[in-house]
C-alpha positions in Angstrom: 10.7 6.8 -17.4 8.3 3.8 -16.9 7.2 5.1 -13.8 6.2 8.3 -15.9 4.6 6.0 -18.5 2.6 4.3 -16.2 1.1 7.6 -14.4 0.4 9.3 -17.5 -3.1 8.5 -19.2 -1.1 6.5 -22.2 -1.2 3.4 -19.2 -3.1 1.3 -21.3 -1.1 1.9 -24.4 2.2 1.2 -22.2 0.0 -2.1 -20.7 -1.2 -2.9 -24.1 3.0 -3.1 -25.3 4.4 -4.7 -22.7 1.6 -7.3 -23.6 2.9 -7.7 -26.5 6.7 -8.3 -25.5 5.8 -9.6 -22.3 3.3 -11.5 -22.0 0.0 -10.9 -19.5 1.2 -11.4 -16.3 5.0 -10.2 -16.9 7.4 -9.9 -13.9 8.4 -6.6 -14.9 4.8 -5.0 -15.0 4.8 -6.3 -11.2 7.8 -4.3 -10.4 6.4 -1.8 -12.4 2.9 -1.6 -10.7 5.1 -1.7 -7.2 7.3 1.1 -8.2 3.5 3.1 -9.5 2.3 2.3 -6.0 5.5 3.9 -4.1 5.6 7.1 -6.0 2.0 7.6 -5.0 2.3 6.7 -1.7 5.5 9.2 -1.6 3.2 11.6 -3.4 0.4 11.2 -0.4 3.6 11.7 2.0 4.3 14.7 0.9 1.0 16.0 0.4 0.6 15.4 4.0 3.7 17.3 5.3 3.0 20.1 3.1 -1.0 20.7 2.2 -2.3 18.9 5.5 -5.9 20.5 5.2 -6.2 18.4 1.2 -4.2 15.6 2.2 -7.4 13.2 3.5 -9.4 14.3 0.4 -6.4 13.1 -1.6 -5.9 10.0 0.2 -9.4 8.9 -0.6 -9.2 9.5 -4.2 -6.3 7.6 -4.2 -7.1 4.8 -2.4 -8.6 2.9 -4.8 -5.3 3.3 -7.0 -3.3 2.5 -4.5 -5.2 -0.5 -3.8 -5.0 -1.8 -7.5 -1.4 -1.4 -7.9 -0.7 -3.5 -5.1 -2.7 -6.1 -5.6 -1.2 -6.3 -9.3 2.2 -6.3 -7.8 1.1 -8.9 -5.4 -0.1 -11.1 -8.0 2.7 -10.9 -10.2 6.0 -11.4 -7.6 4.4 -13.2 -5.3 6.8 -16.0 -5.5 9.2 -14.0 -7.0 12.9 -14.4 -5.4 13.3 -11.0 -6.3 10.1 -9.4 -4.7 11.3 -6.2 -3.0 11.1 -6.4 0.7 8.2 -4.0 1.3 6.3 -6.0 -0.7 7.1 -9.1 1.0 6.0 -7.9 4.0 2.8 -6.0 2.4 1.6 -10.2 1.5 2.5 -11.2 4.8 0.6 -8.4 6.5 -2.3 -9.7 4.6 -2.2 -13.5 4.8 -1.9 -12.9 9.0 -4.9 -10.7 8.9 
């Protein structure tokens, strides 16, 4: 259900909640953003494997979401014990490079 929140266009209304209970930089709106990311990059998978001729059309409007929402995630569970894995290796990916 959050993940549907978070894709729909009430985001900010969602954001602006959590806010409120949460704080600014919660820990759950960085599993959150990760969780946004991986559906959209399942979302690109798929397109891929079954529209192949809109997939890099796609993946360039979506780039710049996909880009947001794991920099969010990053910034948020960062030092988190409980960053997922794929994340962890996302941040170490980037502090090699």
């Amino acid at each position: 259900m959050y993940v549907w929140l978070l894709t729909q266009s009430s985001t900010s209304t969602f954001r602006r909640f959590l806010n409120m209970v949460d704080g600014n930089e919660s820990r759950l709106m960085g599993f959150l953003q990760f969780k946004k990311h991986n559906v959209l990059v399942g979302k690109l998978l798929a397109m891929q494997k079954t529209l192949p001729a809109d997939f890099e059309a796609a993946a360039k409007k979506m780039a710049p979401t996909l880009q947001s929402t794991a920099a969010e995630a990053q910034k948020l569970l960062v030092g988190d014990i409980g960053c997922p894995k794929e994340l962890s290796d996302l941040i170490l990916l980037e502090q090699t490079s």
